[in-house]
C-alpha positions as CSV (number, residue, x, y, z in Angstrom):
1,X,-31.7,39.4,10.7
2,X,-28.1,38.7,12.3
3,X,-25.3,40.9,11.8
4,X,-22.1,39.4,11.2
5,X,-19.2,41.9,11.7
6,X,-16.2,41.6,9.3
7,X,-14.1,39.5,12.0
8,X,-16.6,37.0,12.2
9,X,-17.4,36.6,8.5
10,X,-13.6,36.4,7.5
11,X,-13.0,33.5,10.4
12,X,-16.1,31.7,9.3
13,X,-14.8,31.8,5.3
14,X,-11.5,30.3,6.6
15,X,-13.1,27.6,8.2
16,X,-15.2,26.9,5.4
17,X,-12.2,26.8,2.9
18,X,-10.1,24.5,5.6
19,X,-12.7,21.5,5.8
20,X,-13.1,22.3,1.6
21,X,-9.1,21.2,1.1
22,X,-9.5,18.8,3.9
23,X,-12.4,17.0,2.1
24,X,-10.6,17.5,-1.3
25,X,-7.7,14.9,0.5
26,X,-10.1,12.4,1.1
27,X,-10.6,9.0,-1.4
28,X,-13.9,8.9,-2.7
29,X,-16.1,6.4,-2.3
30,X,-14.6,4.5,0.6
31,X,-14.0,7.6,2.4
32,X,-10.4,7.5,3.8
33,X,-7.6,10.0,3.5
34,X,-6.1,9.8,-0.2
35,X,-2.6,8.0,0.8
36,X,0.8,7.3,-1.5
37,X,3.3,4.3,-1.2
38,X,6.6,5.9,-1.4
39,X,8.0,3.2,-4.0
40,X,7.0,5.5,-5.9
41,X,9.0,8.4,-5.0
42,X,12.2,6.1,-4.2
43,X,14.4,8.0,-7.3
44,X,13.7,11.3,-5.3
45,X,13.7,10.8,-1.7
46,X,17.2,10.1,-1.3
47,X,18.0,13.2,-3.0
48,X,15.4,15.7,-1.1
49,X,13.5,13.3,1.4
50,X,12.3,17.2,2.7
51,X,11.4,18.4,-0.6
52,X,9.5,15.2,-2.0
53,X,7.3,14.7,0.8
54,X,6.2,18.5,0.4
55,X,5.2,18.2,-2.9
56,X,3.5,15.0,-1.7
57,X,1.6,17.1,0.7
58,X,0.9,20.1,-1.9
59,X,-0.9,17.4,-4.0
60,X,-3.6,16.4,-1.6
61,X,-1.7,12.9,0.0
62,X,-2.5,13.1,3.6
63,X,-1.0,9.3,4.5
64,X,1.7,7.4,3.3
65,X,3.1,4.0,3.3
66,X,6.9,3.6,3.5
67,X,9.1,1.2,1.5
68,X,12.8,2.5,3.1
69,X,13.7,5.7,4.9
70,X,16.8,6.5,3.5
71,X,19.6,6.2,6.4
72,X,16.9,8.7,8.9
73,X,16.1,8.4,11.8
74,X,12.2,7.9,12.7
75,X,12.3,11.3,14.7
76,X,13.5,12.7,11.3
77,X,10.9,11.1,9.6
78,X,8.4,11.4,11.7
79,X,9.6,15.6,12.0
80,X,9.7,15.5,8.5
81,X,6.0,14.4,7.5
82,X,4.6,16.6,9.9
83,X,5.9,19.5,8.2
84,X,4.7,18.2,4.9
85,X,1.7,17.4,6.3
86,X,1.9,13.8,6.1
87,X,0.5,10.7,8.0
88,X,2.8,7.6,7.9
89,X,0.5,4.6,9.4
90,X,2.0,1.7,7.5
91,X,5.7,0.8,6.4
92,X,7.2,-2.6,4.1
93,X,9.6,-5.0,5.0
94,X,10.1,-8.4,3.6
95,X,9.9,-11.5,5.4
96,X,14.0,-11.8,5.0
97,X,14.2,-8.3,7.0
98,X,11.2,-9.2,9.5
99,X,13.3,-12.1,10.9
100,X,15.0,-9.9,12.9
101,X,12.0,-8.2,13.9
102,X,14.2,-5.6,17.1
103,X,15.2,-3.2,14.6
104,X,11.8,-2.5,12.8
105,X,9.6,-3.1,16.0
106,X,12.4,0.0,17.4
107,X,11.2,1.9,14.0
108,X,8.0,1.3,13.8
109,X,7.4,2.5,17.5
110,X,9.9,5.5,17.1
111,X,7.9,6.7,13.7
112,X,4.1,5.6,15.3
113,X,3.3,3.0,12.9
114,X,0.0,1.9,12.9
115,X,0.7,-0.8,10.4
116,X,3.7,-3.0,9.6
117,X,3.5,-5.3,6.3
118,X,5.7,-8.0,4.8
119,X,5.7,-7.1,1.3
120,X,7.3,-10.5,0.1
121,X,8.0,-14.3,1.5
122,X,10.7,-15.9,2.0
123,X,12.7,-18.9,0.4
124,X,12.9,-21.7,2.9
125,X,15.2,-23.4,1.4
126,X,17.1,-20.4,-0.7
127,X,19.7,-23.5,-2.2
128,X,16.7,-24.6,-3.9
129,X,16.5,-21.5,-5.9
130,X,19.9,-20.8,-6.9
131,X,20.5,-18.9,-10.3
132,X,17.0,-17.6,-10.5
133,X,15.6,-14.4,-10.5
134,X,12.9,-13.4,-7.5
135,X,9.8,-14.0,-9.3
136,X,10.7,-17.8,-10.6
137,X,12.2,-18.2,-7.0
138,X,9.0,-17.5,-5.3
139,X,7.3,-19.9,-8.0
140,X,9.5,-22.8,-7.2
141,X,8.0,-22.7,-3.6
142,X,5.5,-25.7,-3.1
143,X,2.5,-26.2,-0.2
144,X,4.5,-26.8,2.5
145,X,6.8,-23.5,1.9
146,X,3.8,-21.5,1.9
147,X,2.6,-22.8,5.0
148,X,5.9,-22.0,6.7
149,X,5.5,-18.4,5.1
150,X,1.9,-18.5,7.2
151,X,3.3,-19.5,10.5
152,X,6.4,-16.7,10.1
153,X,3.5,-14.3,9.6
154,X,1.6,-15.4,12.2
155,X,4.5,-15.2,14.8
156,X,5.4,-11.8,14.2
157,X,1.6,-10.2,14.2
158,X,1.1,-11.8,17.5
159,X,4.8,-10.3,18.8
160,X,3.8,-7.2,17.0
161,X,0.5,-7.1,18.2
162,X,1.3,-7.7,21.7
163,X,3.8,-4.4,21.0
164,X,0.0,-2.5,19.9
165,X,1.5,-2.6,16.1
166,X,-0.8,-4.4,13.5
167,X,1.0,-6.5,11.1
168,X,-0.2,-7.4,7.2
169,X,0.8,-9.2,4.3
170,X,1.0,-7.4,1.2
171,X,0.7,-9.2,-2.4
172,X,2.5,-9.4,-5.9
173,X,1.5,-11.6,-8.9
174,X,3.4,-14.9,-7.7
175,X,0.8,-15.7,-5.3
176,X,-1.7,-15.7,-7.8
177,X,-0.1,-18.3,-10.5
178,X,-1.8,-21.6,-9.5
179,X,0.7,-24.9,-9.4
180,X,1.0,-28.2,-8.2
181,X,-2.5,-28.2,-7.8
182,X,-2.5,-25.0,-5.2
183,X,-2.6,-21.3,-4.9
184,X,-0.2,-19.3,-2.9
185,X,-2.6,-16.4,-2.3
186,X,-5.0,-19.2,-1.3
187,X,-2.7,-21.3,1.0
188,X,-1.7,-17.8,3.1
189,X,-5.8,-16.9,3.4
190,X,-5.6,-20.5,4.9
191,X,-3.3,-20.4,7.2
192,X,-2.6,-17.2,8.8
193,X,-4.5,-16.3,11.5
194,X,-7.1,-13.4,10.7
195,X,-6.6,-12.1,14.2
196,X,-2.8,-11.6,14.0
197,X,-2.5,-10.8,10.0
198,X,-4.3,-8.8,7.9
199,X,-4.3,-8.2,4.1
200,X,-3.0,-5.3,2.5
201,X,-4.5,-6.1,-1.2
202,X,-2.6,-4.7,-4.0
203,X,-5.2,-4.7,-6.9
204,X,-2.9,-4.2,-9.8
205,X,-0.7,-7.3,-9.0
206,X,-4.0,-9.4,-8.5
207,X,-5.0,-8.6,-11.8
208,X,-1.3,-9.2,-13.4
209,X,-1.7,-12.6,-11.4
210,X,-5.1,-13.6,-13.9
211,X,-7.4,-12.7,-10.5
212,X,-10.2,-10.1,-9.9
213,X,-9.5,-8.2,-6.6
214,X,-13.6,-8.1,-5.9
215,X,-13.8,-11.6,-5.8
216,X,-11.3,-11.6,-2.7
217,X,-12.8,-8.5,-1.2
218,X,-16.2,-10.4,-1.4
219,X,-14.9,-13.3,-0.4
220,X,-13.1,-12.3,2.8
221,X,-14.4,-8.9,3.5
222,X,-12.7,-9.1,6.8
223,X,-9.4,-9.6,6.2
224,X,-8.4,-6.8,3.9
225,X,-7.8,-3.3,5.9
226,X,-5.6,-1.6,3.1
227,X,-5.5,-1.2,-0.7
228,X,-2.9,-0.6,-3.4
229,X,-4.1,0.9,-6.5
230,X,-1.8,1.1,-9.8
231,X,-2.9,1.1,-13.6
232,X,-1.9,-0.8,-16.0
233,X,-2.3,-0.4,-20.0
234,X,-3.0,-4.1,-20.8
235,X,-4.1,-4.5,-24.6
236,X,-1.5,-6.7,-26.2
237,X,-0.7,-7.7,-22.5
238,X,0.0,-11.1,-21.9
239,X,1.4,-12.7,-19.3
240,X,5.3,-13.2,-18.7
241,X,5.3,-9.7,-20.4
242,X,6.0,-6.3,-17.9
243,X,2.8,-4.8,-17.8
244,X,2.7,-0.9,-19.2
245,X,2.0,1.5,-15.9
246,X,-0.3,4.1,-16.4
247,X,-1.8,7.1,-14.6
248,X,-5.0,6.1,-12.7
249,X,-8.2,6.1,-14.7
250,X,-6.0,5.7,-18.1
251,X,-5.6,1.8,-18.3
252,X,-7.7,-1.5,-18.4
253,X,-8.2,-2.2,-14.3
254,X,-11.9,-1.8,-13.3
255,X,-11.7,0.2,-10.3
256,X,-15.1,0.9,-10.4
257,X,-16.4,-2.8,-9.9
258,X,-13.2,-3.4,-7.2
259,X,-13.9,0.0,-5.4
260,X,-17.6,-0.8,-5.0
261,X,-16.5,-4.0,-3.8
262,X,-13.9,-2.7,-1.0
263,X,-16.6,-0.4,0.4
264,X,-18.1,-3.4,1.6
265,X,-14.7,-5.0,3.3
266,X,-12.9,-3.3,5.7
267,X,-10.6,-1.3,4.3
268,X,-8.8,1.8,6.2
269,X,-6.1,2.4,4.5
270,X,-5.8,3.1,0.5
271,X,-2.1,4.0,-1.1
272,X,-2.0,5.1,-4.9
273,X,1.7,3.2,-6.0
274,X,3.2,3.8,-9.5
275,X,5.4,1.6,-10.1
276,X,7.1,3.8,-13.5
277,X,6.1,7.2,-15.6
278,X,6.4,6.5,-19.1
279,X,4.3,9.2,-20.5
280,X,5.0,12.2,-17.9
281,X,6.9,13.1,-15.2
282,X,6.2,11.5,-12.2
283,X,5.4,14.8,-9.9
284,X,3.1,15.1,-12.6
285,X,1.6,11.6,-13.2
286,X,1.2,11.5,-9.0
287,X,-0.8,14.8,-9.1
288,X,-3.1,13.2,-11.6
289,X,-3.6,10.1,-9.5
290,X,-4.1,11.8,-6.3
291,X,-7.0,14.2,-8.0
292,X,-8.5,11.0,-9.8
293,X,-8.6,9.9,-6.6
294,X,-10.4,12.4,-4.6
295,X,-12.9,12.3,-8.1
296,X,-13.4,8.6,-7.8
């Protein structure tokens, strides 16, 4: 029989309860570090960026995806996770911002950014679209706009790459409202080049588009690397309507079928985003996402 003295036994116990909260920040089934997009903090972090991202941290997130950082610095940022125990590997910009691609390559570097993603297109034409709102701008776009969309995308994930940042393309509904004959979603798969841009799939908007996210992840397995998840209630939905948002595991999306699906792709990277909290606060309703998470 081995005697283990009190010293030993107490060290051992900490370890033990250190990989137990370590493993409790983990998604399950993929297997990844539970992560947030900090849309959904943007009413708080410009009035406690500190204080936000430690009750982040106190809720299990161990990554993050950034959409702004609030007039700081990346040393402040960067300072600034690590005390709330934070990860940021991925930050949105859209393709407007990306254009002048000096300042966020200088970001992205100073803050270690594994990822950079466009998070919308871009008018070619902006005249063309004058007096509407984003969403029926981005639907006047035809074939042609989309494929210029592609080969903006693809010459920034080949500067960025060259720069050892990896660049991705992250979806809303538009892309998924067939027109003319074409889908957006369809035409960027098309003409991007896998190599240079990958897919950062937002499952909620697929679904608000009239698509199911596990036929893309079967579909193209390789491109997608990262995953937004966000509820929705949906009965009485219809389309053209703003869709109810919802605490993980309390609306209509089947994240079981799309989860089993994305084990399969090659997904890295998986952000809960919320995009409102109707029926509790929201340092409440992202507590309840993070732990449905790590139950998945």
């Amino acid at each position: 029989m081995t005697i283990v003295s009190r010293r030993e036994f107490i060290a051992g116990a900490t370890a033990s309860a250190a990989l137990l909260a370590t493993a409790k920040s983990w998604a399950n089934p993929l297997g990844v570090p539970v992560g947030l997009q900090l849309y959904s903090v943007r009413e708080f972090l410009p009035k406690d960026f500190q204080g936000t991202l430690n009750q982040l941290g106190a809720m299990g997130y161990r990554e993050c995806e950034g959409a702004g950082f609030f007039n700081h610095s990346p040393a402040d940022v960067k300072q600034a996770m690590e005390q709330a125990g934070l990860h940021c590997v991925s930050a949105h910009y859209s393709l407007q911002v990306l254009q002048n691609l000096d300042d966020t390559l200088h970001f992205a570097q100073g803050l270690c950014l594994e990822y950079v993603v466009c998070s919308s297109p871009l008018l070619r034409d902006p005249s063309r679209a004058k007096g509407l709102g984003w969403v029926a701008g981005i639907e006047t776009m035809s074939a042609d706009d989309w494929k210029w969309n592609a080969a903006q995308l693809n010459a920034i994930g080949k500067r960025l790459r060259a720069e050892g940042i990896q660049f991705g393309y992250h979806n809303h509904f538009a892309e998924f409202h067939e027109h003319d004959g074409f889908l957006p979603y369809d035409v960027l798969l098309e003409n991007t080049d896998p190599k240079l841009v990958d897919m950062e799939m937002d499952c909620g908007w697929v679904v608000i588009g009239g698509h199911k996210p596990e036929d893309y992840l079967r579909r193209y397995p390789e491109r997608y690397v990262m995953l937004h998840v966000k509820e929705f209630k949906l009965d009485g939905w219809k389309p053209g309507m703003d869709p109810a948002s919802t605490e993980m595991g309390r609306g209509s999306i089947d994240y079981a079928s799309i989860l089993a699906a994305a084990k399969k792709a090659r997904i890295r990277h998986i952000f809960v985003e919320q995009e409102a909290f109707p029926e509790m606060p929201a340092m409440d309703a992202l507590k309840a996402d993070a732990e449905w998470m790590r139950s998945a």
